[in-house]
mmJSON file of the N, C-alpha and C atoms, coordinates in Angstrom:
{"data_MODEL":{"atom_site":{
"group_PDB":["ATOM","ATOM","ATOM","ATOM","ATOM","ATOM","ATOM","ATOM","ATOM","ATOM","ATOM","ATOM","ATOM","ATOM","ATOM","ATOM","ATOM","ATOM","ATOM","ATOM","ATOM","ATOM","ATOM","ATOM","ATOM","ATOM","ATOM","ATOM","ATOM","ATOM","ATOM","ATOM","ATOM","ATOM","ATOM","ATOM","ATOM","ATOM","ATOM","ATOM","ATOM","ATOM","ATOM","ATOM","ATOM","ATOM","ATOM","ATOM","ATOM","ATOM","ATOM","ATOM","ATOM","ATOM","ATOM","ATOM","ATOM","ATOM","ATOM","ATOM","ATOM","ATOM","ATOM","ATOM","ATOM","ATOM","ATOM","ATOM","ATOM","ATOM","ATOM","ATOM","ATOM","ATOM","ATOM","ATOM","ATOM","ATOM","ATOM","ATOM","ATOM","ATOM","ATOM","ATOM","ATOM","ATOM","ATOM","ATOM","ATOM","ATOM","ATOM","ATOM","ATOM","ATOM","ATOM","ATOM","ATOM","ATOM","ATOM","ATOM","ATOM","ATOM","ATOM","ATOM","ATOM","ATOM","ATOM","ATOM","ATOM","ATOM","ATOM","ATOM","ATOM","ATOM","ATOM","ATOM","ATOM","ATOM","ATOM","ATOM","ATOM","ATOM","ATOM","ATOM","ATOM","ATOM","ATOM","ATOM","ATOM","ATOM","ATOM","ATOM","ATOM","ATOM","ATOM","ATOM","ATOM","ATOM","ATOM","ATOM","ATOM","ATOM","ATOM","ATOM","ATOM","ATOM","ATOM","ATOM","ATOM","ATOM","ATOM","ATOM","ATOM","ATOM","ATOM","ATOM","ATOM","ATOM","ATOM","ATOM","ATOM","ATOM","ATOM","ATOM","ATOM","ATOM","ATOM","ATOM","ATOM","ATOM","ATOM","ATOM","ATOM","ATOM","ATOM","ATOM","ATOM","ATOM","ATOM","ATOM","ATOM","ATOM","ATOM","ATOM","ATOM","ATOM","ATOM","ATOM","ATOM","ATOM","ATOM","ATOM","ATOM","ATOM","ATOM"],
"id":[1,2,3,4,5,6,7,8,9,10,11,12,13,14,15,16,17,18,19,20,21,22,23,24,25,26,27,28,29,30,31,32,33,34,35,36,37,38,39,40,41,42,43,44,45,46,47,48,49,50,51,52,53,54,55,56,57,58,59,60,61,62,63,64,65,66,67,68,69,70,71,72,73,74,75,76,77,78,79,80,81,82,83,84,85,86,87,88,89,90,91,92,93,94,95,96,97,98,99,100,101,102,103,104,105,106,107,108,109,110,111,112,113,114,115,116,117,118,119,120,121,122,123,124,125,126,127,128,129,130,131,132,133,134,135,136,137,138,139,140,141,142,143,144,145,146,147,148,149,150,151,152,153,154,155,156,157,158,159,160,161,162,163,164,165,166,167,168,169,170,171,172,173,174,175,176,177,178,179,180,181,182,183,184,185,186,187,188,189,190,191,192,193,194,195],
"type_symbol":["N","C","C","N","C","C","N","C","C","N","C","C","N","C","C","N","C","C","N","C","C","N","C","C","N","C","C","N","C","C","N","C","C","N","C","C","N","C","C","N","C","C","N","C","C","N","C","C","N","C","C","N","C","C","N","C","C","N","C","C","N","C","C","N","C","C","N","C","C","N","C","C","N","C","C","N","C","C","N","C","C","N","C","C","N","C","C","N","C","C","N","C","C","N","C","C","N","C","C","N","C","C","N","C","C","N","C","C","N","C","C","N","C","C","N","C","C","N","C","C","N","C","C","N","C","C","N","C","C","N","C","C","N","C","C","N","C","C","N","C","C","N","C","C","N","C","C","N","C","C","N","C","C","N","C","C","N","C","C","N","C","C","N","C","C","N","C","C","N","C","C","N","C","C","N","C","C","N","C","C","N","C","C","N","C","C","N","C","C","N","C","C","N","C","C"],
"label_atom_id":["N","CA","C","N","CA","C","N","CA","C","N","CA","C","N","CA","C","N","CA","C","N","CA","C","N","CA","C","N","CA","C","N","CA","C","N","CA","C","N","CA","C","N","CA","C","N","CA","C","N","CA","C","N","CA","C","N","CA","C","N","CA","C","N","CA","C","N","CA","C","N","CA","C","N","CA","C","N","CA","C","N","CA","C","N","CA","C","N","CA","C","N","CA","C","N","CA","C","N","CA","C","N","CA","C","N","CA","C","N","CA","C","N","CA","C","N","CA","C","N","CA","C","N","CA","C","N","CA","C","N","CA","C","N","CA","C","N","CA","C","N","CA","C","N","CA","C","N","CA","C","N","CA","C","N","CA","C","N","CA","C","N","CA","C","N","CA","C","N","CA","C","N","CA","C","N","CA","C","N","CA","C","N","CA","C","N","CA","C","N","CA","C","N","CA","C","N","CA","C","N","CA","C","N","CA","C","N","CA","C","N","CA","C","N","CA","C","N","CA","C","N","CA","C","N","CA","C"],
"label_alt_id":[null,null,null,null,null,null,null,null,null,null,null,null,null,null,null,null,null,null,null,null,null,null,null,null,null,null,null,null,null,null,null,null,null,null,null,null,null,null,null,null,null,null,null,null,null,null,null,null,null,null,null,null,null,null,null,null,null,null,null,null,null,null,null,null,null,null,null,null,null,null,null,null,null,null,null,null,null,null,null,null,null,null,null,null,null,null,null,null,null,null,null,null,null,null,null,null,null,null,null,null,null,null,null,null,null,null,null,null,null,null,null,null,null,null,null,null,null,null,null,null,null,null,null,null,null,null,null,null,null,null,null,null,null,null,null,null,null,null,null,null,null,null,null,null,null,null,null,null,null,null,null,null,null,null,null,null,null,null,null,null,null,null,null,null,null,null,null,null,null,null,null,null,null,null,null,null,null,null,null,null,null,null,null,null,null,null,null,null,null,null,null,null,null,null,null],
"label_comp_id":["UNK","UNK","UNK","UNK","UNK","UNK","UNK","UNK","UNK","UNK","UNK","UNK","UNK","UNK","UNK","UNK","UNK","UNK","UNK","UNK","UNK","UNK","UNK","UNK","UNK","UNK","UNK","UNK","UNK","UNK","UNK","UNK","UNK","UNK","UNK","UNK","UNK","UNK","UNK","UNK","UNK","UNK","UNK","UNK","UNK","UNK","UNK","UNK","UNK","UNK","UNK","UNK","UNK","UNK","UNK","UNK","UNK","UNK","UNK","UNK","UNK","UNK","UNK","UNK","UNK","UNK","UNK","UNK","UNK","UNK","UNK","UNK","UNK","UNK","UNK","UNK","UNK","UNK","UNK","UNK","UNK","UNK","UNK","UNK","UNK","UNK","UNK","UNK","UNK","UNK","UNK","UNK","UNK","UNK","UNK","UNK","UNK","UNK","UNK","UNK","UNK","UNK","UNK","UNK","UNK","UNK","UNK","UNK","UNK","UNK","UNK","UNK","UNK","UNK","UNK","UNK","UNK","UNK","UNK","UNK","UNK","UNK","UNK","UNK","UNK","UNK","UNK","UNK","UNK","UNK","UNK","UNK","UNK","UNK","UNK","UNK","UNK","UNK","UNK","UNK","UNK","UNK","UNK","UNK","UNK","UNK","UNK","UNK","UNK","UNK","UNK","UNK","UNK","UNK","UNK","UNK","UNK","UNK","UNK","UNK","UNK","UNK","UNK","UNK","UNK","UNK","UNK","UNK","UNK","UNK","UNK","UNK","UNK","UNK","UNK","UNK","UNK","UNK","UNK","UNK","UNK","UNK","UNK","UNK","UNK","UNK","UNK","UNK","UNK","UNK","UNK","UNK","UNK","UNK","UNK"],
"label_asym_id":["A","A","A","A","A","A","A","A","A","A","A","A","A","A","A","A","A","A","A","A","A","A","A","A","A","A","A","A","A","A","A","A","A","A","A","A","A","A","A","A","A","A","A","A","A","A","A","A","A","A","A","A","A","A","A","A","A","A","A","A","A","A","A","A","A","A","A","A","A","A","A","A","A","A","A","A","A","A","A","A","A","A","A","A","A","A","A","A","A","A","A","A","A","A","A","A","A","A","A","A","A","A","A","A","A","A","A","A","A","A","A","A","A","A","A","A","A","A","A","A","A","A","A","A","A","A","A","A","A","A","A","A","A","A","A","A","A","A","A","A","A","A","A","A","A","A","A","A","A","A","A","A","A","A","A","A","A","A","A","A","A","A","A","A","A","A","A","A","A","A","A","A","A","A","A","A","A","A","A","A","A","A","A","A","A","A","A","A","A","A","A","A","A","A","A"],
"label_entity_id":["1","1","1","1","1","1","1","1","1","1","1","1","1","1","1","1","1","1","1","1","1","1","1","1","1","1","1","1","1","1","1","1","1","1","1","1","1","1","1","1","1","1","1","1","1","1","1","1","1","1","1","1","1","1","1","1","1","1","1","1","1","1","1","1","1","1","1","1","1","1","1","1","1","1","1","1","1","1","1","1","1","1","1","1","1","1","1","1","1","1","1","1","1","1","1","1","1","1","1","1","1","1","1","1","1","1","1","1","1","1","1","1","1","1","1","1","1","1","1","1","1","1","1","1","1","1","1","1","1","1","1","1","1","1","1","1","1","1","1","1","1","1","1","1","1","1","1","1","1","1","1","1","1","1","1","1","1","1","1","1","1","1","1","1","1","1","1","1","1","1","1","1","1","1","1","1","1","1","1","1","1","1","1","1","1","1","1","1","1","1","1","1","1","1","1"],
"label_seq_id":[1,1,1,2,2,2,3,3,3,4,4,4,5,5,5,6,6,6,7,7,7,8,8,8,9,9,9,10,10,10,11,11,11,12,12,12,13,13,13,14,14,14,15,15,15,16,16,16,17,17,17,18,18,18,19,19,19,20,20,20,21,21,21,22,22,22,23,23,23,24,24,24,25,25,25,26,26,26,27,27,27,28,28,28,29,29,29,30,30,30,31,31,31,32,32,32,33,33,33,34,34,34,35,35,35,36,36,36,37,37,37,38,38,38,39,39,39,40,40,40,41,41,41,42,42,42,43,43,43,44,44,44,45,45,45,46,46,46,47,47,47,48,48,48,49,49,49,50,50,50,51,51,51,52,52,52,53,53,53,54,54,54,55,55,55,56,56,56,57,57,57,58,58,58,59,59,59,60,60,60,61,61,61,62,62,62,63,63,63,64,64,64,65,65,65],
"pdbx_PDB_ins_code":[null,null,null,null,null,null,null,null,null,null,null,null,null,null,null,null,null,null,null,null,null,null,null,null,null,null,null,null,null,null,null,null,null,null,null,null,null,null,null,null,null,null,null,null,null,null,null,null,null,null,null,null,null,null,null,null,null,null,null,null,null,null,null,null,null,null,null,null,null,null,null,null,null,null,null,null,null,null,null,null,null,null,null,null,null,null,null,null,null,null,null,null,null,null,null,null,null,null,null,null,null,null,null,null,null,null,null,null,null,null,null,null,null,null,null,null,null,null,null,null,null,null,null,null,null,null,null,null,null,null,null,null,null,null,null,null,null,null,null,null,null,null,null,null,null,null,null,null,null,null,null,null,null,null,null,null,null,null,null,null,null,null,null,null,null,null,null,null,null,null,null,null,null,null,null,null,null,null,null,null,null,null,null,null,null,null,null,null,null,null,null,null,null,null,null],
"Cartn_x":[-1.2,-1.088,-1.523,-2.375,-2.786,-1.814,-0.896,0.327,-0.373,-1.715,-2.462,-2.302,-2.608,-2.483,-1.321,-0.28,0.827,0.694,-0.207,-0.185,-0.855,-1.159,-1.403,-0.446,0.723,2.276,2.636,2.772,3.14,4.211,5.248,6.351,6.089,7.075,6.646,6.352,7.079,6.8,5.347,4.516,3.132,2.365,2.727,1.79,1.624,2.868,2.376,1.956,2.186,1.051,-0.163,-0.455,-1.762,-2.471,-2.028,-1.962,-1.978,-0.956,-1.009,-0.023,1.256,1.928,3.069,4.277,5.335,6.126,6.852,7.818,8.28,9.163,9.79,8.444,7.594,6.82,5.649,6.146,5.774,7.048,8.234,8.877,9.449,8.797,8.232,7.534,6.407,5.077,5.884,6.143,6.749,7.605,8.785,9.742,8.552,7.797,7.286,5.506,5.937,4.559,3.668,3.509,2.288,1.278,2.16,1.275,1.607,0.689,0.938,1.817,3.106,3.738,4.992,5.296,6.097,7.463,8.401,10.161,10.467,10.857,11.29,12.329,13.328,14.665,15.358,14.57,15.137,14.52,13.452,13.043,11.041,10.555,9.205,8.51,7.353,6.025,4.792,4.141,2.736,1.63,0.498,-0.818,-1.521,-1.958,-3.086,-4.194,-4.513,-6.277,-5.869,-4.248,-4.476,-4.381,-3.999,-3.95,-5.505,-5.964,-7.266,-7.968,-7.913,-8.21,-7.985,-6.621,-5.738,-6.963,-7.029,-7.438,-8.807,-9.372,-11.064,-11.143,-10.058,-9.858,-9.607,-8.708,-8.319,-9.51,-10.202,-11.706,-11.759,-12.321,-12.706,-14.122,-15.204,-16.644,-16.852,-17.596,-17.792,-19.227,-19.471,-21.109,-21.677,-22.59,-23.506,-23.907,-24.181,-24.193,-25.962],
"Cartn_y":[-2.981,-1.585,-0.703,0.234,1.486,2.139,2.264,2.995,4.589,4.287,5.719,6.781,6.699,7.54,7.48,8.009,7.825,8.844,9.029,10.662,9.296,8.221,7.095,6.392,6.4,6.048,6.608,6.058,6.685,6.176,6.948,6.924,6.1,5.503,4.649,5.777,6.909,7.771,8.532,8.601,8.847,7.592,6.322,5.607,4.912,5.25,5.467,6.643,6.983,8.46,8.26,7.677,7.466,6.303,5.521,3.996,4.346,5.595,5.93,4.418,4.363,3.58,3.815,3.389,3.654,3.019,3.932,3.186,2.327,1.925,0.545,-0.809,-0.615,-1.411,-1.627,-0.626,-0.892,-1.557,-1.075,-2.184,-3.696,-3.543,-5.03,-6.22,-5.337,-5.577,-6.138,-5.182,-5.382,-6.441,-6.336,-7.761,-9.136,-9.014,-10.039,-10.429,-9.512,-9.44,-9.463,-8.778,-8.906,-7.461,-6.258,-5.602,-5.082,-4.737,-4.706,-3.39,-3.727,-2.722,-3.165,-1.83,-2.076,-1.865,-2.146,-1.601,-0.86,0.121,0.559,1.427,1.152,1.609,1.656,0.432,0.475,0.886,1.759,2.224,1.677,1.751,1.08,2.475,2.082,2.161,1.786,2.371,1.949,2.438,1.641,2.295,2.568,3.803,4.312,3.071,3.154,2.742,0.986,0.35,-1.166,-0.999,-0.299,-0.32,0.111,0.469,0.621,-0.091,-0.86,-2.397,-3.257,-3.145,-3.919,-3.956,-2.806,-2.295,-3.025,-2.677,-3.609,-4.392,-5.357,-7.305,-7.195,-6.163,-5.982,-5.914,-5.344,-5.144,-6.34,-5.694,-6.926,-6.368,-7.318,-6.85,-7.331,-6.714,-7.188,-7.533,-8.669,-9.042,-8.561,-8.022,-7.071,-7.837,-7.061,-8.033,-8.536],
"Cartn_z":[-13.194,-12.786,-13.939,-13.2,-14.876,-15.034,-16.002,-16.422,-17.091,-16.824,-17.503,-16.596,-15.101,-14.425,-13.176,-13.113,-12.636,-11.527,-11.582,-9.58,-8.715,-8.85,-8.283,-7.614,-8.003,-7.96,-6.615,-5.402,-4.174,-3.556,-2.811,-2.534,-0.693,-0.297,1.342,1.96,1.95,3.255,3.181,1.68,1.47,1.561,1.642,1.956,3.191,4.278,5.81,5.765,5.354,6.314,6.073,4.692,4.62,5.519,5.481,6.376,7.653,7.939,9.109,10.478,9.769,10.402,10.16,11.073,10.205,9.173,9.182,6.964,7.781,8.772,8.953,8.607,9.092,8.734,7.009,6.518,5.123,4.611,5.175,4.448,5.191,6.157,6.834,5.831,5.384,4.337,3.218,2.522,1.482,1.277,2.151,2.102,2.189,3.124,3.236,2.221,1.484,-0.285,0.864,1.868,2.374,1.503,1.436,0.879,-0.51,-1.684,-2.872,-3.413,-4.12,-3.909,-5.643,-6.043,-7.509,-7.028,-7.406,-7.374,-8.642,-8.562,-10.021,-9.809,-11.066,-10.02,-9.234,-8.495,-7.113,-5.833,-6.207,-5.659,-5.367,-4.322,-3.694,-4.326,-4.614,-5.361,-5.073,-4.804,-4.932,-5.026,-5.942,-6.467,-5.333,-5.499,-3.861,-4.775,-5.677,-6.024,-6.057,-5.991,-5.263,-3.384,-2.916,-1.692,-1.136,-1.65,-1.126,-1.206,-2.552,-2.956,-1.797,-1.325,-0.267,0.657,1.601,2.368,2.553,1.608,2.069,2.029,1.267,1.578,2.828,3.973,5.0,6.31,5.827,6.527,7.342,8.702,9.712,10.016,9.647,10.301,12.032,12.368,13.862,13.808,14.291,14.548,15.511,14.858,15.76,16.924,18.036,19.534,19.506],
"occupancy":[1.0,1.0,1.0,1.0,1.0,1.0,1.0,1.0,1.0,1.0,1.0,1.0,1.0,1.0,1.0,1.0,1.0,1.0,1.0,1.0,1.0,1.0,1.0,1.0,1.0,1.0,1.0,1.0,1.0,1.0,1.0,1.0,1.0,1.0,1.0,1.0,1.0,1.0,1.0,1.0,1.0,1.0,1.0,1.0,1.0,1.0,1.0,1.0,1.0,1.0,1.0,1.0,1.0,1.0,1.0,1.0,1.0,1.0,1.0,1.0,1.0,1.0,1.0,1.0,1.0,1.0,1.0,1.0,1.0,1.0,1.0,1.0,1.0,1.0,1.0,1.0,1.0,1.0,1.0,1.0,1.0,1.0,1.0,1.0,1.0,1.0,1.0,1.0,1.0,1.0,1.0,1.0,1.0,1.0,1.0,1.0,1.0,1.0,1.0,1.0,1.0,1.0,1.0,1.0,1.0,1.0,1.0,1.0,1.0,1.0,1.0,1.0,1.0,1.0,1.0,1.0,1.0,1.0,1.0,1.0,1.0,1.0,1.0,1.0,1.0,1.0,1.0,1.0,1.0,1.0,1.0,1.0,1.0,1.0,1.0,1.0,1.0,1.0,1.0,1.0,1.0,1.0,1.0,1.0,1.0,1.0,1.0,1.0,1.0,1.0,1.0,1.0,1.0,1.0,1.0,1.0,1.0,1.0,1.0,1.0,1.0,1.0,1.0,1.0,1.0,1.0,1.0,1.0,1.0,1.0,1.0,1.0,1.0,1.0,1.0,1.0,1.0,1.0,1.0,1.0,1.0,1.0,1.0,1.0,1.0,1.0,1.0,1.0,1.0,1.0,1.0,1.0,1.0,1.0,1.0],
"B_iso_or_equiv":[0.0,0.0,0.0,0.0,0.0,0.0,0.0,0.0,0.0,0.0,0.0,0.0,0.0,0.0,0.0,0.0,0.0,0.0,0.0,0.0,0.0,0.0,0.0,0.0,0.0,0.0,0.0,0.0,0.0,0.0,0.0,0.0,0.0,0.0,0.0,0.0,0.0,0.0,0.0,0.0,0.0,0.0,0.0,0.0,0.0,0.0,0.0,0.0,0.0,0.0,0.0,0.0,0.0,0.0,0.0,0.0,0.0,0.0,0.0,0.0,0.0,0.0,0.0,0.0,0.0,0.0,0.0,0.0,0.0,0.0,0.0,0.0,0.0,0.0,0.0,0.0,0.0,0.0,0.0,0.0,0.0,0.0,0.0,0.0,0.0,0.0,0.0,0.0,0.0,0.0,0.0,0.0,0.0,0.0,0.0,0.0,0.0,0.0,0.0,0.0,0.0,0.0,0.0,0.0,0.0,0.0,0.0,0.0,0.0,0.0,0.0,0.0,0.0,0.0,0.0,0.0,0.0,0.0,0.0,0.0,0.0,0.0,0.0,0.0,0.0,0.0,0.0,0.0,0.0,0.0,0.0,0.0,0.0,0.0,0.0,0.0,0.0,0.0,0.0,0.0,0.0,0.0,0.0,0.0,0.0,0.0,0.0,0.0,0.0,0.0,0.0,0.0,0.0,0.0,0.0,0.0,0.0,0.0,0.0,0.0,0.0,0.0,0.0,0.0,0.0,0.0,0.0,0.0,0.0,0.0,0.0,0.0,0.0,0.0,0.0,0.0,0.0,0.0,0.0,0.0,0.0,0.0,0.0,0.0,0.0,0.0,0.0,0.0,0.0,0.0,0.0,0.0,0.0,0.0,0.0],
"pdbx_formal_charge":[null,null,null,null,null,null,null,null,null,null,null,null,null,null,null,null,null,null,null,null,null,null,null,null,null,null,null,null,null,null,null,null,null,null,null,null,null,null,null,null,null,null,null,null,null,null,null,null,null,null,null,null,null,null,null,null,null,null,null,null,null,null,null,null,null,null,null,null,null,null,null,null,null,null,null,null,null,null,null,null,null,null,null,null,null,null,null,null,null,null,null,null,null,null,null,null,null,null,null,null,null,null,null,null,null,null,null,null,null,null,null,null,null,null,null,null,null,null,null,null,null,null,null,null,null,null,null,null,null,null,null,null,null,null,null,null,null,null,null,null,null,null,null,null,null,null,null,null,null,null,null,null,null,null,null,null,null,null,null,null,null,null,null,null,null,null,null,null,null,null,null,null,null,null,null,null,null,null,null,null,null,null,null,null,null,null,null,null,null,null,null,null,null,null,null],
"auth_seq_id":[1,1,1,2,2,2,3,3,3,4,4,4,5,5,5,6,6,6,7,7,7,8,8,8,9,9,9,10,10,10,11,11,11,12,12,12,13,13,13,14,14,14,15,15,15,16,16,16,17,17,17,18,18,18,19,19,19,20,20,20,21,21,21,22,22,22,23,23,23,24,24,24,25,25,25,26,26,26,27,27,27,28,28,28,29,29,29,30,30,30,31,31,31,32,32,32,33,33,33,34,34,34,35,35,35,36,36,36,37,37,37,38,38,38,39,39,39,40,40,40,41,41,41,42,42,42,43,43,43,44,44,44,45,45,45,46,46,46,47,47,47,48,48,48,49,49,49,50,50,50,51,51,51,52,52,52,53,53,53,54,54,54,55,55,55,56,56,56,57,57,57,58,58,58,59,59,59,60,60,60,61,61,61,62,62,62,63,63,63,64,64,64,65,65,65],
"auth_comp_id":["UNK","UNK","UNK","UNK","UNK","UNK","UNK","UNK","UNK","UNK","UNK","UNK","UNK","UNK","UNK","UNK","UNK","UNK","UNK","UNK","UNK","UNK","UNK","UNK","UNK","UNK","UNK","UNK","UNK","UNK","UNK","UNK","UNK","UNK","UNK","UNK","UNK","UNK","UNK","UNK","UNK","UNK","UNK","UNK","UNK","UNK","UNK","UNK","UNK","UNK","UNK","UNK","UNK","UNK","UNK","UNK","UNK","UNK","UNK","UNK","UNK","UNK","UNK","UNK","UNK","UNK","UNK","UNK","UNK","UNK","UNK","UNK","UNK","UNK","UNK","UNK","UNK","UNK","UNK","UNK","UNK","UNK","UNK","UNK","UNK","UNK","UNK","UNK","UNK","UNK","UNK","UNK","UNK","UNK","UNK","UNK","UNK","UNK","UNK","UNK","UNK","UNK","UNK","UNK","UNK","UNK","UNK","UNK","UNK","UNK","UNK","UNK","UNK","UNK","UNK","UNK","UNK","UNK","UNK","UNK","UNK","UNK","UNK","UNK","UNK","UNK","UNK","UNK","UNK","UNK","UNK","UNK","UNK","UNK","UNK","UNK","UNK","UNK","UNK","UNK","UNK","UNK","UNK","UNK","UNK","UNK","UNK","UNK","UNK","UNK","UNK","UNK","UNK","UNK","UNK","UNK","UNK","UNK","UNK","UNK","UNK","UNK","UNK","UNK","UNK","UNK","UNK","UNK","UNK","UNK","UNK","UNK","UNK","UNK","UNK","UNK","UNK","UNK","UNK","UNK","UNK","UNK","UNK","UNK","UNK","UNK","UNK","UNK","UNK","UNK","UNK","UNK","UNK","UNK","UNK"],
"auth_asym_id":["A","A","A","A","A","A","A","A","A","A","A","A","A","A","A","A","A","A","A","A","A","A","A","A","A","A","A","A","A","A","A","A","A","A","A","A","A","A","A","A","A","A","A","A","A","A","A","A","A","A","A","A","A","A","A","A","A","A","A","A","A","A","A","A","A","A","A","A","A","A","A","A","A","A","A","A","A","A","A","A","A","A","A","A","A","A","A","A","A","A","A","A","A","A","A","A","A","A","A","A","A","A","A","A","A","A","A","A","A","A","A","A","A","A","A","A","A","A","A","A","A","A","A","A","A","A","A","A","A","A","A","A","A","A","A","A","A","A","A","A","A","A","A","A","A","A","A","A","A","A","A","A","A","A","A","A","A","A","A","A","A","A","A","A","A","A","A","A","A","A","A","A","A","A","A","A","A","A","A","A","A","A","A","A","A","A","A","A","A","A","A","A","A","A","A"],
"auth_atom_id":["N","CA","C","N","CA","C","N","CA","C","N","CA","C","N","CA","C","N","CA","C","N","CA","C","N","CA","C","N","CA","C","N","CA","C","N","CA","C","N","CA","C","N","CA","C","N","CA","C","N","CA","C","N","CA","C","N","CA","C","N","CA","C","N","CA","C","N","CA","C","N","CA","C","N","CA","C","N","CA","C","N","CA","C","N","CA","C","N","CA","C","N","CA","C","N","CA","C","N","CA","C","N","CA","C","N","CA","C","N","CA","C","N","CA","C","N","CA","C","N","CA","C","N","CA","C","N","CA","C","N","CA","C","N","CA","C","N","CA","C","N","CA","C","N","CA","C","N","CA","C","N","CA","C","N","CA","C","N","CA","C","N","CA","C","N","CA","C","N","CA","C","N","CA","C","N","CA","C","N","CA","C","N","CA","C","N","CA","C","N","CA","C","N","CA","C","N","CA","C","N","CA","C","N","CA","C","N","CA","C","N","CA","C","N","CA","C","N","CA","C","N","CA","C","N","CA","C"],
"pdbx_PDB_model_num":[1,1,1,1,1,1,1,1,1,1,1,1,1,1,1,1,1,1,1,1,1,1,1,1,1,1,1,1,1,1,1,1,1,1,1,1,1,1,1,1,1,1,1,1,1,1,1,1,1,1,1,1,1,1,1,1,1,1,1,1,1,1,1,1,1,1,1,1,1,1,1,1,1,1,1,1,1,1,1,1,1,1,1,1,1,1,1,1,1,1,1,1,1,1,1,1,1,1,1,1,1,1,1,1,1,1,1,1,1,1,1,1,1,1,1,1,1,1,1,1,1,1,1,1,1,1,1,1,1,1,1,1,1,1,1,1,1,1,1,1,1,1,1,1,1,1,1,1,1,1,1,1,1,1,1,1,1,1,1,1,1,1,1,1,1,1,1,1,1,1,1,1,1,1,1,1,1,1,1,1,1,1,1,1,1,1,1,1,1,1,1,1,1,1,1]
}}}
């Protein structure tokens, strides 16, 4: 994790919205390390610039017909 830039650092209820799903299911994810995510304090974390990372390993191409 870059500890350089910390406005990267996003809270569950900003990274469904971004995801666009709901928090029960980020912390679905999470329990189950499906998606990349820090605890600190106690509290869930996560880098927008690894989730986006996430995200395009996530990518499904479709073969062109």
């Amino acid at each position: 994790m870059d500890t350089s830039n910390d406005n990267n650092l996003k809270t569950i209820e900003e990274i469904s919205e971004f995801l666009q799903v709901p928090v029960n299911t980020i912390y679905k994810w999470t329990h189950r390390s499906y998606i990349p995510h820090y605890k600190i304090r106690n509290k869930l974390r996560f880098d927008l610039n690894e989730i986006i990372d996430w995200l395009e390993t996530k990518h499904i191409y479709e073969k062109a017909l």
